[in-house]
N, C-alpha and C positions, 0 to 999 in steps of 0.2 A: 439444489438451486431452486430458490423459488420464484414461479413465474408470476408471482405479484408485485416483485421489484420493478424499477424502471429495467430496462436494458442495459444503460450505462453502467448499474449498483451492481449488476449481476457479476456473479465469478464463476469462471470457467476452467477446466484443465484443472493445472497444476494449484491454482489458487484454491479453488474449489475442494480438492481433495486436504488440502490444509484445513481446510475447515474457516480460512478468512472471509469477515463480514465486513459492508460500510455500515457504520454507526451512521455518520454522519458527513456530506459534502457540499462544500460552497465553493465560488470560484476561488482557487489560489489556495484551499487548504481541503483535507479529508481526515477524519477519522474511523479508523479501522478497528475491530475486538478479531479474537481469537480465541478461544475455549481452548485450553491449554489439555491435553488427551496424553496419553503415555506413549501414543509411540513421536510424540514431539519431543522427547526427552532422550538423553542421553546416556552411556553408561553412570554418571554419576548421579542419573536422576533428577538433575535439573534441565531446564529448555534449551535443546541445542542449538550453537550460534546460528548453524541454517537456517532452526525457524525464525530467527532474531531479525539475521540478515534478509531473509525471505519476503517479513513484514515490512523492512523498510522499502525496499524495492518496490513494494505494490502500492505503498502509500507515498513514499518518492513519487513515482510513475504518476501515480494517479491524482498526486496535487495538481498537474498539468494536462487536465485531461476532463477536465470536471463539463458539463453539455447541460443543456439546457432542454433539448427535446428530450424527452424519455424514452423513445421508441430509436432513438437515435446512438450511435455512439463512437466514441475516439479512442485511439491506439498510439503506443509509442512502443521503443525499443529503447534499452539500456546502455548507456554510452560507457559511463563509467558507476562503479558506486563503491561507498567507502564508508564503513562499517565500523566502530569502537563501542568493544563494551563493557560495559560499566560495573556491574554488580550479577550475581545472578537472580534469575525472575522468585518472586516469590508468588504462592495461591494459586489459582485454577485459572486465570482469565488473564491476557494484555491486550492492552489500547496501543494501537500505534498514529500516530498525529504525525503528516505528512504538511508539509508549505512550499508554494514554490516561490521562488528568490527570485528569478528574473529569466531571462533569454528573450527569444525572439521569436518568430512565429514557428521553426519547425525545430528548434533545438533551445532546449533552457533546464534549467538548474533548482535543484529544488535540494531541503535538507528534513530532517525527523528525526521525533523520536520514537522509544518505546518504553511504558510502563506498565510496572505488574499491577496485580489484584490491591497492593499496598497503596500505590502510586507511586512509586519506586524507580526513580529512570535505570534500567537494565542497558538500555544500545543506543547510540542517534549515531546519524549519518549525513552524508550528503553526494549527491548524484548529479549527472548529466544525463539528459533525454533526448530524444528523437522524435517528433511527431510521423506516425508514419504519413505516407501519401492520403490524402482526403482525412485526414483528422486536423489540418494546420485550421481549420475554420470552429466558434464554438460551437455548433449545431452540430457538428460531426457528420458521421453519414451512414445511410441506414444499412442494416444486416439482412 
């Protein structure tokens, strides 16, 4: 984790150990990379659907969640998430491009995809979220 990120970019836990990055975040959309490493792969060698599904969820999640303060940041929980995939990843890196769709202020719906090193759509999805308590505001609240 690098502490030159804002706080909100930062990734922690189980994200972190994946190895996911924000590329890039504006209100209502993010993009995510992920450096594609061998034990993200499966017996047959290609990206297993967890890490497929794994990147949607963070970038699901995190299209709803985008702050404004750097030092600040917002949380949610996963309601529901629904997953189809498409082809398998091809190359060493995926983009995952998260938007959110609408809701309200502590729950709303967001959808994504993911492409490979190709540009290749391999997964997209679409979810329900939860803001947790003290992230319903954009400024979030601090850690």
């Amino acid at each position: 984790m690098s502490d030159s990120l804002p706080l909100s970019w930062r990734m922690v836990g189980f994200q972190n150990f994946m190895g996911i990055q924000v590329v890039d975040w504006e209100p209502d959309q993010v993009t995510l990379a992920l450096t594609v490493e061998p034990h993200h792969l499966n017996r047959s060698g290609i990206v297993h659907g967890g890490v497929l599904s794994t990147l949607l969820d963070v970038a699901l999640s995190f299209s709803g969640l985008h702050c404004e303060m750097p030092d600040q940041l917002r949380k949610a929980m996963t309601l529901s998430l629904s997953t189809t995939f498409v082809a398998p990843a091809k190359g060493e890196a995926l983009r995952a491009v998260g938007r959110l769709e609408g809701g309200g202020r502590t729950t709303f719906m967001a959808s994504g995809k993911v492409f490979d090193s190709e540009g290749n759509l391999v997964a997209m999805g679409e979810g329900a979220f939860r803001r947790r308590r003290g992230s319903e505001a954009e400024q979030g609240e601090s850690q």
